[in-house]
Structure formats: structure tokens, C-alpha cells
C-alpha positions in Angstrom: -0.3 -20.8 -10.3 -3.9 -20.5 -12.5 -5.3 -17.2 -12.7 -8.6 -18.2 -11.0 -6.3 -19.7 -8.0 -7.2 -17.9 -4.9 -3.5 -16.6 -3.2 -3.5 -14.6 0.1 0.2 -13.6 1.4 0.1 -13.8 5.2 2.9 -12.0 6.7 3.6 -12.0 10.8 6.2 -9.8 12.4 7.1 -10.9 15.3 10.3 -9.1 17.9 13.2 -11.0 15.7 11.8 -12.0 12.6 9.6 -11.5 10.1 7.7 -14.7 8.6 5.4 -14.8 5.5 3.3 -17.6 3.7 1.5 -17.5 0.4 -1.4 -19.7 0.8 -3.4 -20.6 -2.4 -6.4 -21.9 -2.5 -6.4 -23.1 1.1 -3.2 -25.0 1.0 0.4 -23.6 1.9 2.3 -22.8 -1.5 5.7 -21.4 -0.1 7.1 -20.1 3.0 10.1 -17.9 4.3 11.6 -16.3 7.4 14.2 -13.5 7.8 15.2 -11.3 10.4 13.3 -8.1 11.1 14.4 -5.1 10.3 15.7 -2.9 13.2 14.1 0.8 12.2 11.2 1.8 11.3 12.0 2.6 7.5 13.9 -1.0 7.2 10.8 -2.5 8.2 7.9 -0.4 5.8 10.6 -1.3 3.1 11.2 -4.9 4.2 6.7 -5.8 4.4 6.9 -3.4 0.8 9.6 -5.8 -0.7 7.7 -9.3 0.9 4.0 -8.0 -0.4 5.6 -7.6 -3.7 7.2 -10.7 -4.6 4.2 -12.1 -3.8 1.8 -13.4 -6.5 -1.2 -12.8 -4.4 -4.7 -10.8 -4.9 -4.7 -10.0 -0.8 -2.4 -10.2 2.0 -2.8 -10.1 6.0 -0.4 -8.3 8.5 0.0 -9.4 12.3 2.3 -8.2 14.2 4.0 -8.3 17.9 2.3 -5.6 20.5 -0.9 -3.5 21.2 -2.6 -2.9 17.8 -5.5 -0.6 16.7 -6.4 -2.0 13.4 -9.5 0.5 13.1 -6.8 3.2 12.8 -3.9 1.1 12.1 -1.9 2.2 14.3 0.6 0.2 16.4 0.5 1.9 19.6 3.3 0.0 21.4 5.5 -3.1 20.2 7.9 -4.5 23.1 10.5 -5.6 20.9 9.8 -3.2 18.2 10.7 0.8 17.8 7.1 0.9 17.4 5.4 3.6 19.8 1.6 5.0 17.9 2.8 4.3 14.6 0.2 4.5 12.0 1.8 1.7 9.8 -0.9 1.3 7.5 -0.6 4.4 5.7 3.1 3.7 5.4 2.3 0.0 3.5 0.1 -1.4 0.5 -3.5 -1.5 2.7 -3.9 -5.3 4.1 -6.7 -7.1 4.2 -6.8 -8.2 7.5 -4.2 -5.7 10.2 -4.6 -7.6 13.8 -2.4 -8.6 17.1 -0.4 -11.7 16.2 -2.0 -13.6 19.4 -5.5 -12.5 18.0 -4.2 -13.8 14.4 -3.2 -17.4 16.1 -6.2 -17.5 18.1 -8.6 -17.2 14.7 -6.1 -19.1 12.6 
């Protein structure tokens, strides 16, 4: 990829798996899917591991449930052992932290 190439890691965690996209310079570059993990710490370490094998300047985070991205906070995730859990100060800070039916709606 050239330096000047514009690459944003989009990551979505939904109540099974965890999917991620590197998009440079508007087009899709690679793609993967694996399962989520099932705890809280599995998780932080599993978005940790995606964000950093990524070769991108900025990444987005979406995720499954009731989100506060001012704070963010996940305040409750069906699927998820996610109850008020301020996940951004647990990860790298995002550029964009949103509900994944928000995400899909601007996407």
C-alpha cells in the first residue's frame, strides 16, 4: 500500500462474531471474520490484536446493543457480557464508536 494511500480499519462486533475490513482509499483491500470472544478481557484483547495488524491511520468500532459513544460506554449488549462498560478506555481510541444498526444505516 503507498504511504499517501488513505486506510481506515472498520471493525463490527456483532453477538457471534467479530468482522473487520481495511478499506483504502475508498475501495475494500481485505476482509476477515472470526468468532467473538466470550469475556470481556478476550474481546479488549481480540479488537487490540485486529487494530494492530492493521496497516491503517484510523479505525471505526460498531458494535451489537445500546451504545453511548459520547462516553463510550456500552451500557447493554444482548448477546454480549457487556452491561455499562466503558470500552473505549480499555482500546486504542476509534475514530468513529456507534450502534452497529446506526453504522449500517450511514454506511
Amino acid at each position: 500500500m503507498p504511504a499517501e494511500a488513505a486506510a481506515f480499519l472498520a471493525v463490527d462486533v456483532g453477538g457471534s462474531s467479530v468482522k473487520h475490513a481495511l478499506v483504502v482509499d475508498g475501495r475494500l483491500e481485505a476482509q476477515g471474520r472470526e468468532p467473538v470472544a466470550p469475556e470481556l478481557d478476550g474481546l479488549v484483547a481480540q479488537l487490540r490484536r485486529i487494530r494492530e495488524e492493521a496497516p491503517a491511520s484510523a479505525w471505526g468500532l460498531c458494535i451489537a446493543g445500546l451504545v453511548d459513544a459520547e462516553r463510550g460506554v456500552v451500557r447493554y449488549a444482548s448477546n454480549l457480557p457487556l452491561r455499562e462498560t466503558p470500552l473505549l478506555e480499555l482500546l486504542p481510541e476509534p475514530a468513529v464508536f456507534a450502534n452497529d444498526l446506526l453504522a449500517a444505516t450511514v454506511g
